[in-house]
C-alpha positions as CSV (number, residue, x, y, z in Angstrom):
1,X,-116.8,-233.7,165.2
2,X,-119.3,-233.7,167.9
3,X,-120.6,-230.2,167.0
4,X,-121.1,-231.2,163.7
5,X,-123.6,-234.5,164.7
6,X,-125.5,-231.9,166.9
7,X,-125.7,-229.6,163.8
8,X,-126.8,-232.3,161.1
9,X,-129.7,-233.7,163.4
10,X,-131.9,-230.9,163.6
11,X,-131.2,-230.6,159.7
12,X,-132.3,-234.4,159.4
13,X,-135.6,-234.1,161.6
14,X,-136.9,-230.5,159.5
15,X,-135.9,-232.8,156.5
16,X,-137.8,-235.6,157.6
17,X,-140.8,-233.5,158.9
18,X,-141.1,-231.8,155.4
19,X,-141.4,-234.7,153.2
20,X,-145.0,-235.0,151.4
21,X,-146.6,-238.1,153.0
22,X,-148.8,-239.5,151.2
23,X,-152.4,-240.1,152.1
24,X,-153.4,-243.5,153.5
25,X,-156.2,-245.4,152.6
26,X,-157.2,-248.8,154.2
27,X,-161.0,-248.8,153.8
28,X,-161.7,-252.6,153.4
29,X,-163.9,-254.2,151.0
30,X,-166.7,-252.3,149.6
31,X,-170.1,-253.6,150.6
32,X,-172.2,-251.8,148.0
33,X,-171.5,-249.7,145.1
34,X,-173.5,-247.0,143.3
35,X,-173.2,-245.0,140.0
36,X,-172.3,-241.3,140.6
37,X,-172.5,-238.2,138.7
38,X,-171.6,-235.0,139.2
39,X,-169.4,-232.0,139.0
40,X,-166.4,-231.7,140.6
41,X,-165.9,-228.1,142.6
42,X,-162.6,-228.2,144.5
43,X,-160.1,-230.7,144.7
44,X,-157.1,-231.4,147.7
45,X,-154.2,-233.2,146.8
46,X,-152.7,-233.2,149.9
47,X,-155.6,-235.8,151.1
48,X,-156.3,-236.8,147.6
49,X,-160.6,-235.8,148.2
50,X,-162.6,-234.3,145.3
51,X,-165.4,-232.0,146.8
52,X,-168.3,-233.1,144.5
53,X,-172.1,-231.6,143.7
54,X,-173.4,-234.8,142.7
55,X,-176.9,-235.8,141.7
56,X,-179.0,-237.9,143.4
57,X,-177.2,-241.2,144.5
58,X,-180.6,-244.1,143.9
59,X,-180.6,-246.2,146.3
60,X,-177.9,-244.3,148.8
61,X,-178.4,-240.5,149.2
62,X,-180.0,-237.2,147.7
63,X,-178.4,-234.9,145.1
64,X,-175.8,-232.6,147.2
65,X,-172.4,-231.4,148.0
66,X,-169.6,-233.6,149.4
67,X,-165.8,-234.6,150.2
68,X,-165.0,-238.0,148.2
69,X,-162.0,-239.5,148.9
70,X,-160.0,-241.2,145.8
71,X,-157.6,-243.8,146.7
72,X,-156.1,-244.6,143.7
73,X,-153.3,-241.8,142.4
74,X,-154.1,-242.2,138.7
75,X,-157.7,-242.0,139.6
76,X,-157.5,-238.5,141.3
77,X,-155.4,-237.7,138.3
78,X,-157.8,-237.7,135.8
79,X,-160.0,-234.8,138.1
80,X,-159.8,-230.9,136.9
81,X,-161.9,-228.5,139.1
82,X,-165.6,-227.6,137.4
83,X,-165.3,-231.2,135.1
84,X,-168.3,-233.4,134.9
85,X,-167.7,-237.3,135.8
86,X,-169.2,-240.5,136.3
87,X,-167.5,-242.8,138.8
88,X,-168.7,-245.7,141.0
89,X,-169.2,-244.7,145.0
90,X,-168.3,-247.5,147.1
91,X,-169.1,-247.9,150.5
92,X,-168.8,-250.3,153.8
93,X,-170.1,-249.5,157.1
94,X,-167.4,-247.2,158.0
95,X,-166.0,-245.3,155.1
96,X,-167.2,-244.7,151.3
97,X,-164.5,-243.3,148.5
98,X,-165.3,-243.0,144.9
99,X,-163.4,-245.3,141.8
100,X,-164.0,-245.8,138.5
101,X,-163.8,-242.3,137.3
102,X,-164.6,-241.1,134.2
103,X,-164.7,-237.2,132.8
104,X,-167.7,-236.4,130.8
């Protein structure tokens, strides 16, 4: 009996340790928002970030490439790899993720 708890507890822990976590996001309340567009170039599910060439951002940032995190599941759904979408950027003073998406 013994031998067999020893046995099922390393099976539990590799178990436990291969289970997809999903990503956590906690960002807060967006402080500003800003109309995005751009094309989307590689995506990673495991994180749930869309790497985006974007056009300029008014008001927030020149046109270039970058990681955007997506909280929402259904949102990062809707992305395919070399799509063209529109979303809303929002951002606080330490984290900005996009919402809103759309696919042109």
């Amino acid at each position: 009996m013994t031998r067999r708890i020893w046995l099922a507890i390393p099976a539990a822990l590799l178990a436990a340790c291969t289970q997809k976590k999903q990503p956590e996001f906690e960002y807060g309340e967006p402080k500003k928002r800003y109309p995005i567009r751009g094309v989307v170039l590689r995506l990673r599910p495991d994180a749930r970030i869309a790497v985006i060439q974007h056009e300029k951002i008014e008001g927030w940032m020149e046109a270039m490439t970058m990681d955007f995190p997506v909280p929402d599941a259904a949102e990062f759904a809707k992305l395919k790899e070399k799509s063209t979408i529109r979303a809303t950027v929002c951002v606080n003073d330490l984290f900005y993720w996009i919402t809103a998406i759309t696919v042109e």
